[in-house]
N, C-alpha and C positions, 0 to 999 in steps of 0.2 A: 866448405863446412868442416872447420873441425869436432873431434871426439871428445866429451869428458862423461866421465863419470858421477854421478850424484856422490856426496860428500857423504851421506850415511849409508848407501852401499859398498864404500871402500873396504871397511873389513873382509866382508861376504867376499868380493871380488880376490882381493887377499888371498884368502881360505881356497877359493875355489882355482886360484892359480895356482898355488903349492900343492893342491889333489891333480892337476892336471899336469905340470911336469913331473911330476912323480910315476903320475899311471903311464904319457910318453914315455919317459925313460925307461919304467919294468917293460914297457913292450918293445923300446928298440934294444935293449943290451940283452932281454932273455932269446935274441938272436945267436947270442954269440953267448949266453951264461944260459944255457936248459934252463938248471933248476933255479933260476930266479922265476921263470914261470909259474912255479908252484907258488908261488905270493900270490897269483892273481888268478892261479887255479878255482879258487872255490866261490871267487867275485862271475868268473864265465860261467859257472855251474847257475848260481843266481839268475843274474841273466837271461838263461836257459829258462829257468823255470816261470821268470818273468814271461818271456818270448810265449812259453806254451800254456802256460795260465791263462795270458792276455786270449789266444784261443780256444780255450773253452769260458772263459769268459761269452764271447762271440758266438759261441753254441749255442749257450745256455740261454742269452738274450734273443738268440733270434727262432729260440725254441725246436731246439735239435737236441741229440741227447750226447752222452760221452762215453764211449766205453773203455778208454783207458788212454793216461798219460806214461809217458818214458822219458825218464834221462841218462842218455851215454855216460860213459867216463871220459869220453872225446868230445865231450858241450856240447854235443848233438842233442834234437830231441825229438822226440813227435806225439803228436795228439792223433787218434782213433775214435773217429766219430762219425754220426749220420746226418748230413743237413737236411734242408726241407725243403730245398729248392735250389734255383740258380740263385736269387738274391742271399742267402744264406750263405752259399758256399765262398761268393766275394767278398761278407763279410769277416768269415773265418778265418780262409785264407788271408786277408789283409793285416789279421788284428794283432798276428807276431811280430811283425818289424814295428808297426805302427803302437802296439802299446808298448813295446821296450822303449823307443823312446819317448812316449807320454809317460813312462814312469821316470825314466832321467828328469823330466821337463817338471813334473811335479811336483820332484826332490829340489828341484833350484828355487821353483816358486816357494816352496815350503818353509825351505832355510832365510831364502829373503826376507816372506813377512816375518822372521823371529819367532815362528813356531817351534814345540818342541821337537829337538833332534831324537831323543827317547821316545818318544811317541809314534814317531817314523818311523826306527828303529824294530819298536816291538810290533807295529803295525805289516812291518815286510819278512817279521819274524812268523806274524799270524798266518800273513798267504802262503808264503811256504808250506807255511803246515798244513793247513786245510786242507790246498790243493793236492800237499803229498796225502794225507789220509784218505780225504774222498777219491780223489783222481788217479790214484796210485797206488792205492790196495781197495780199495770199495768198488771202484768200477769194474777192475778189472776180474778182480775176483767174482763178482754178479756176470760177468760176462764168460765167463768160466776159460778168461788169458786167451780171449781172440789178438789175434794179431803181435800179442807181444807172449813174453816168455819167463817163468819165473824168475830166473839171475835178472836180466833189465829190470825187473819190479824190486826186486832187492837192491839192489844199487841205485835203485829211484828213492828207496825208504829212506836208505840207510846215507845218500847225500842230503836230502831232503829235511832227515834228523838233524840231521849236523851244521847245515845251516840254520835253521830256526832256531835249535838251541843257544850257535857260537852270536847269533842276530839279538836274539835274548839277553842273555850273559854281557856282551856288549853293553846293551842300554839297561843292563842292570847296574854294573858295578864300573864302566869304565868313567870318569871325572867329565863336564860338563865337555872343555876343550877335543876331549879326542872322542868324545861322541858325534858333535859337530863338526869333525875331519873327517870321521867315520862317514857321515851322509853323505860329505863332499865328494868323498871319495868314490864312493857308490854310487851318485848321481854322475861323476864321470865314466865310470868306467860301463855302466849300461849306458850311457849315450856311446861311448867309444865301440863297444858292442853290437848296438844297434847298429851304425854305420860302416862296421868290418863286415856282417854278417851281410850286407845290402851289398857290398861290392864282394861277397865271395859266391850270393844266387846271381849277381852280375855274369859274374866268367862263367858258372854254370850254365847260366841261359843262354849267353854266348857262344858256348863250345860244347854242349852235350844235350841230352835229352832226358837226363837225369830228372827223376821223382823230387819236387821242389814245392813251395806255395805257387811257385809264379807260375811253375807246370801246372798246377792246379789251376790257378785263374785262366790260364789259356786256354785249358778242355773244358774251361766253366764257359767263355767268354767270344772262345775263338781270338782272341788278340794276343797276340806273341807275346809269351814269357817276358822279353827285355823291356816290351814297354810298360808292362806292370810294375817291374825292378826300378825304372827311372820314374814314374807316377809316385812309388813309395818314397824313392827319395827324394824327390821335390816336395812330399809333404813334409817327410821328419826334416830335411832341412829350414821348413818354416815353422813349423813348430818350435826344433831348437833357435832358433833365430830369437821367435815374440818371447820364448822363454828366458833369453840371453838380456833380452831388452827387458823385462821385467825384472829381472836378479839385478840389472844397473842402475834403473830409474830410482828419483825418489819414492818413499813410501809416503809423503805427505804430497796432496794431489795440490798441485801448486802453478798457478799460470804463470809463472817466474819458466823465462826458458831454462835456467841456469839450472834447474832442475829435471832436465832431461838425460840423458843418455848420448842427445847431438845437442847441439848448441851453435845457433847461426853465427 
């Protein structure tokens, strides 16, 4: 079986191969150059809030409440909340690795069908925001700052500002081309995110008894941490998969094989 690609996803593929040696390379030379890291600094911070949005998202639906979200200056984050049961707490805990990358995976389908990049854009400019107002001064202040502390709320605001605005601004005034490398970009680096963040609760499960999600599925579930960690990764591995095959394929649904992704 050889490989081709659909003839009018070639651009897209294009696009999203120049955002991905780009985001390799900032992560393998800010090895060795620190402050190259700060480029990709405020992409992790994203991420983050993607990771912990997607859990109170997961609250919210399974009808739990939130009393406050946080984000580090070290990408770290966490969510403080009440579930309502054992099946609540699985989904909670799950819905951080697993919506980082359903939002990579949405960002690829998004770009493919030839939706607007601006759209997405001011779209991931809006959850930011929300999340940081409600989640990040509303809750916690109603909760009178259980569990977190005013400085973490402040540095929750004031990255949280800063992205939504620079997410804005972006798809305000940036030219069609670097709004669309913008997404690519973005769509890469939280899937590259999602799957760092899985092999570093990996070695945590592995080597400590460290405070985790997957520590949480186990005192929810009784099943070790580690097999939780490879359950999530075998899902966002299929998901980025069907996603990958979807950004290849043609967009006109066509029983011509030559319009696949594989081609006998």
């Amino acid at each position: 079986m050889r490989y081709k690609v659909a003839e009018d996803a070639r651009p897209q593929i294009y696009l999203l191969l120049v955002a991905t040696i780009l985001s390799v390379g900032l992560w393998l030379l800010s090895s060795y150059i620190p402050l190259l890291g700060y480029l990709t600094y405020p992409i992790r911070l994203f991420a983050t809030f993607i990771h912990e949005g997607s859990h109170v998202l997961a609250t919210l639906v399974t009808g739990s409440s939130v009393q406050s979200l946080s984000v580090a200056a070290d990408g770290s984050g966490v969510v403080w909340s009440q579930s309502s049961g054992w099946f609540s707490q699985l989904l909670i805990s799950s819905a951080g690795y697993i919506g980082t990358t359903a939002f990579g995976v949405a960002l690829l389908v998004w770009m493919r069908y030839g939706m607007s990049s601006r759209t997405a854009l001011y779209a991931s400019a809006g959850f930011v925001a929300v999340v940081t107002v409600v989640f990040g001064i509303a809750a916690p202040v109603l909760n009178f700052f259980a569990n977190v502390t005013v400085l973490s709320q402040v540095f929750t605001v004031v990255a949280g500002a800063v992205l939504a605005v620079g997410l804005a601004a972006l798809a305000r005034y940036a030219n069609p081309k670097w709004t669309n490398f913008a997404l690519a970009f973005l769509a890469v680096q939280c899937l590259g995110n999602a799957v760092f963040d899985l092999l570093n609760v990996l070695f945590i499960s592995a080597t400590s008894n460290q405070q985790s999600d997957a520590a949480n599925m186990a005192a929810a579930t009784g099943i070790p941490s580690i097999v939780w960690v490879f359950i999530w990764m075998g899902i966002s591995i299929v998901m980025i998969s069907l996603g990958l095959r979807v950004y290849a394929i043609s967009r006109a649904r066509s029983a011509n094989t030559s319009e696949s992704v594989f081609e006998d």
